[in-house]
Phi, psi and omega in degrees: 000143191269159192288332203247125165298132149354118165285124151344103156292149181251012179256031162245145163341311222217045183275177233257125179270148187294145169254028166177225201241118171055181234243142213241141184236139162275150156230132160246161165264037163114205187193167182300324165280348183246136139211181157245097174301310183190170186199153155144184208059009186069039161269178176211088199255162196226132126259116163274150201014236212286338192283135136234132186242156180254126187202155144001117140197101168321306202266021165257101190271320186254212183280141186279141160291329205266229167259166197291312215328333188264009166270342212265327198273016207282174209267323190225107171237136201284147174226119199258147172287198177242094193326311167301323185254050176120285173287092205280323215121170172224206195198126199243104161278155173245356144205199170292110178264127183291171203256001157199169180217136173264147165229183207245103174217167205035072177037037179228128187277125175212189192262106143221160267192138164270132208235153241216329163265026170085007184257162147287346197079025182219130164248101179292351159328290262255348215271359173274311157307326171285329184286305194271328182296307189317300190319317151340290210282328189283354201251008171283141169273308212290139176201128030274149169274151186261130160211161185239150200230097185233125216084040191304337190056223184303352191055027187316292182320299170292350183273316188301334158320285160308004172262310197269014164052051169274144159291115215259165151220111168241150202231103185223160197263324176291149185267329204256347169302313177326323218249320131335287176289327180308292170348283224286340197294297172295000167292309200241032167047035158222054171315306200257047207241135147293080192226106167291107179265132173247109161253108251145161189271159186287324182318311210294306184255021159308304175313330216251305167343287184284353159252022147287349210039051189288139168226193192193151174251004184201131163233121154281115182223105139272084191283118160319184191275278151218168187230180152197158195283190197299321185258039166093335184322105190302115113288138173236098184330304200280343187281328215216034200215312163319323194267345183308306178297329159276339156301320183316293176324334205267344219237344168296150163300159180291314183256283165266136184207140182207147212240107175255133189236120154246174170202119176275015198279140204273336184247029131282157167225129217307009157294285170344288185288350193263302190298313170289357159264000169274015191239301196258024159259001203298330192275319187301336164085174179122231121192140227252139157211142188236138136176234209231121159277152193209144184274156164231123172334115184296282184341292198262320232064006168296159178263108224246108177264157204219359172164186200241132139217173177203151204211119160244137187253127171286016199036035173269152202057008182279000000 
């Protein structure tokens, strides 16, 4: 963790305020449908609602806090595969598991599924961000508020949007996450919920926007390491994300607006996403906070880190 908060630029009007002392860390400890039971061995043990599973996690670096016995008992444990051929991995039940389960989480119900690249559809890291974007969202006077949520995946973000009765554009490359978040939508009793699904590459239609003069009052952006789009389109986060991201800026509403950025790519760093949206935010004025979302760990109380973000607000209307 660095000592100094980020500096500001000073050759603009209206430059981007730091928003505290050094890099900030969110942490949860879980929801009622959530836990991090324990971690270490480059491990994880979980539970969503009734299930627990044991999967991957490079950055659990120590010694497991609790007793094995509850590692001995998970319901599912992850096996990673051989990436070159193919192989992502699998998942060894130790019984009969349902091909979804709903669990509940900021009172929105959703699915979730063991997936051959080890997620479930849910990243509970993410839920101190959904919590501070809604807060976001009550201070738009303009109504309906719009936000777009892109590379959205299973669509949690968006539906917890849509419950507070915003209007969504969710943008996702995949055909069967698309298929998924409709699920978790009738999962979660918001068929007549505003929600666009766009299936599409993000580049493309951040772009095609902004020369609609399309605006948004809340962006979400959660870019995979890489990907590709519905017509084959290659991303790569460190190659394709500076430029994505100065379209964005052009896509905030003018007045109260707010931005959210994560990153799982393991060799960025919240340093990194904190100077560049400080680049391409330089006119709006406002103010930025970067660092680390984190779980925090039932067993020990350790903090179990799970991705890079950075989050800005213009503070209009607060």
């Amino acid at each position: 963790m660095g000592e100094t908060a980020p500096q500001a630029r000073t050759d603009a009007a209206q430059p981007v305020r730091a928003g505290g002392e050094g890099l900030a860390v969110l942490a949860t400890a879980g929801f009622a449908d959530y836990a991090l039971i324990d971690s270490g061995n480059g491990r994880k043990l979980e539970r969503f609602g009734a299930v627990t599973v044991d999967r991957p996690e490079p950055q659990a670096m120590w010694q497991p806090a609790g007793n094995s016995g509850a590692w001995q008992r998970a319901d599912a444990t992850f096996s990673a595969g051989q990436q070159e051929e193919g192989d992502l991995g699998r998942w060894k039940l130790r019984g009969v598991l349902p091909s979804s389960w709903p669990i509940e989480v900021m009172g929105v119900s959703t699915l979730c599924r063991l997936t051959n690249f080890r997620h479930l559809g849910i990243f509970p890291e993410q839920v101190p961000l959904w919590q501070w974007t809604l807060a976001e969202l009550n201070k738009v006077k303009e109504r309906p508020v719009r936000v777009l949520n892109l590379f959205a995946y299973t669509g949690v973000a968006s539906l917890i949007a849509a419950s507070a009765g915003a209007l969504v554009t969710h943008v996702d490359a995949s055909k069967r996450a698309i298929g998924w978040a409709k699920a978790n939508q009738v999962q979660a009793g918001l068929e007549g919920s505003a929600i666009r699904w766009i299936l599409d590459d993000a580049r493309k239609f951040v772009a095609r926007e902004v020369r609609r003069g399309k605006t948004y009052h809340a962006l979400l952006i959660d870019p995979p390491k890489f990907g590709r789009g519905p017509a084959g389109e290659v991303w790569e986060v460190f190659q394709d994300l500076p430029a994505l991201v100065r379209d964005c800026a052009g896509l905030l509403a003018p007045d109260a607006a707010s931005l959210v950025l994560t990153t799982y790519a393991i060799r960025a760093s919240a340093l990194a996403t904190d100077g560049l949206l400080r680049e391409c935010l330089i006119g709006r004025g406002g103010s930025l906070v970067s660092g680390e979302l984190a779980v925090i760990e039932a067993a020990g109380g350790r903090l179990l880190p799970a991705a890079n973000f950075s989050r800005w607000t213009s503070d209009a209307g607060s």
